[in-house]
C-alpha positions in Angstrom: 1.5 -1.5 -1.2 4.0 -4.5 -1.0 7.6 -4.4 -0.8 10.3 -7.2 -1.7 13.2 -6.2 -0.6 16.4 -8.5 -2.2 19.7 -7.1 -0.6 23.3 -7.3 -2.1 25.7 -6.3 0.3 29.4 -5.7 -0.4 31.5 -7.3 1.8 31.7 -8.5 5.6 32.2 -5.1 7.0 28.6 -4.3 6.5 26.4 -5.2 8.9 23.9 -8.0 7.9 21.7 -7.2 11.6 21.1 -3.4 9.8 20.1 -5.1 6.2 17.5 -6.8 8.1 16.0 -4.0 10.0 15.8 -1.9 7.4 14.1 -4.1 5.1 11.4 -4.9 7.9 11.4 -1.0 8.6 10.9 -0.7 5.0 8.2 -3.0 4.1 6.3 -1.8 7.2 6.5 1.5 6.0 5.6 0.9 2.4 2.8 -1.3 3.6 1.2 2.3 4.6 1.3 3.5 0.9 -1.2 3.2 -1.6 -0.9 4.2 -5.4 -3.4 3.3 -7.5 -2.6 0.7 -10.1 0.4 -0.2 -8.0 0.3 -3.5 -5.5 4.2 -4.6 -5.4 7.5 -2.5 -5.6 10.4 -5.0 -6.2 13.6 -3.5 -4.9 17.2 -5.3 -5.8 19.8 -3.3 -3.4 23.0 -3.6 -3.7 25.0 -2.0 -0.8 28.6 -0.9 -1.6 31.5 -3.9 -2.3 32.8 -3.5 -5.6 30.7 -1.1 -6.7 32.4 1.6 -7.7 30.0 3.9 -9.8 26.0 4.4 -9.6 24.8 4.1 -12.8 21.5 5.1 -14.4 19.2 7.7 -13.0 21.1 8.5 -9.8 21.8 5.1 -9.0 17.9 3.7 -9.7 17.7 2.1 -12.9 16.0 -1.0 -14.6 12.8 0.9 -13.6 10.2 -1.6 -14.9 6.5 -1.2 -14.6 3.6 -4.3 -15.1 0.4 -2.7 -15.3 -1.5 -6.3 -15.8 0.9 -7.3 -12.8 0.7 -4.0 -11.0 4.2 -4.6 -10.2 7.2 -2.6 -10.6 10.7 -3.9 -10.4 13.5 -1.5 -9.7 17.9 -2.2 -9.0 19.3 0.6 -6.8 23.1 0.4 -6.4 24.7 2.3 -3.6 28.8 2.7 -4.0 30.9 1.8 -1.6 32.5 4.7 -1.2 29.1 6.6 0.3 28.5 3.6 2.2 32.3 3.6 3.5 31.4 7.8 4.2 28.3 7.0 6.4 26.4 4.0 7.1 24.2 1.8 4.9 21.0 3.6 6.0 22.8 7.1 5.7 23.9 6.2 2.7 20.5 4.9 1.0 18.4 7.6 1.5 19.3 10.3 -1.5 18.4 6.6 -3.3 15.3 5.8 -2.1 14.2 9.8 -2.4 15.1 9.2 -6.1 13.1 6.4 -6.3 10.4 7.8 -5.3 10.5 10.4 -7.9 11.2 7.7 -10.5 8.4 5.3 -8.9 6.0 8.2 -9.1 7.3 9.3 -12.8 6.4 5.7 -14.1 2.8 5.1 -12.6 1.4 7.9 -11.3 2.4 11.3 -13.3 -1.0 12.6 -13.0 -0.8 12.7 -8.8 3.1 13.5 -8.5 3.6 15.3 -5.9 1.3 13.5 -3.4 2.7 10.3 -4.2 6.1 11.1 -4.3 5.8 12.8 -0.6 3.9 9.7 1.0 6.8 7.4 -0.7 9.6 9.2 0.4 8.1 10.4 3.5 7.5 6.2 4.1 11.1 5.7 2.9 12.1 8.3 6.0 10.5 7.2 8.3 11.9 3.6 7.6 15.7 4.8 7.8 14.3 6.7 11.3 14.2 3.4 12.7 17.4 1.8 11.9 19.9 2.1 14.8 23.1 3.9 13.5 21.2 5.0 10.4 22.7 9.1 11.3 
């Protein structure tokens, strides 16, 4: 499966170097995936700043699924006060475990469990990688 990643971040104290390597850590990962009727997960991130509140399903929301596109477009909004308490990676992954729940929710219900574990188990393994990401 594809992933674009677009990345928000809030301010200069967050480090642009771990933005990338996540998103290459990221797409690498999801790149392993396969759900069926799914080719492209759109992912708009936004990392702390002035974002004070996640809102939505656990910070993922505007969940959007094209099955004539087999895309799915999804914002996940990270505050800036977890990303203050830990570090951008730290801080994303209850995010992207929701995601994958929601992902899986929207297009395949039938096969949840399977494809939720190889999503967030991709999403781990990704946030593994990025130095600092404890």
């Amino acid at each position: 499966m594809r992933l674009v990643l677009t990345c928000r971040l809030g301010g200069p104290e967050h480090s642009l170097a771990t933005t990338v390597t996540l998103r290459r850590a990221l797409k690498a990962a999801f790149a392993q995936v396969e759900v069926d009727g799914l080719d492209e997960v759109d992912v708009h991130l936004t990392l702390g700043g002035t974002v004070t509140s996640a809102e939505g399903h656990g910070g993922v929301h505007h969940l959007r699924y094209s099955a004539t596109r087999r895309r799915l477009t999804v914002n996940v909004v990270v505050p800036a006060s977890e990303v203050a308490r830990s570090t951008p990676a730290g801080a994303l992954a209850p995010y992207l475990d929701t995601m994958s729940r929601r992902i899986t929710g929207r297009c395949a219900p039938g096969d949840a469990d399977a494809v939720t574990r190889a999503l967030a188990d991709a999403c781990r393994e990704a946030l593994d990688t990025v130095p600092g990401s404890g």
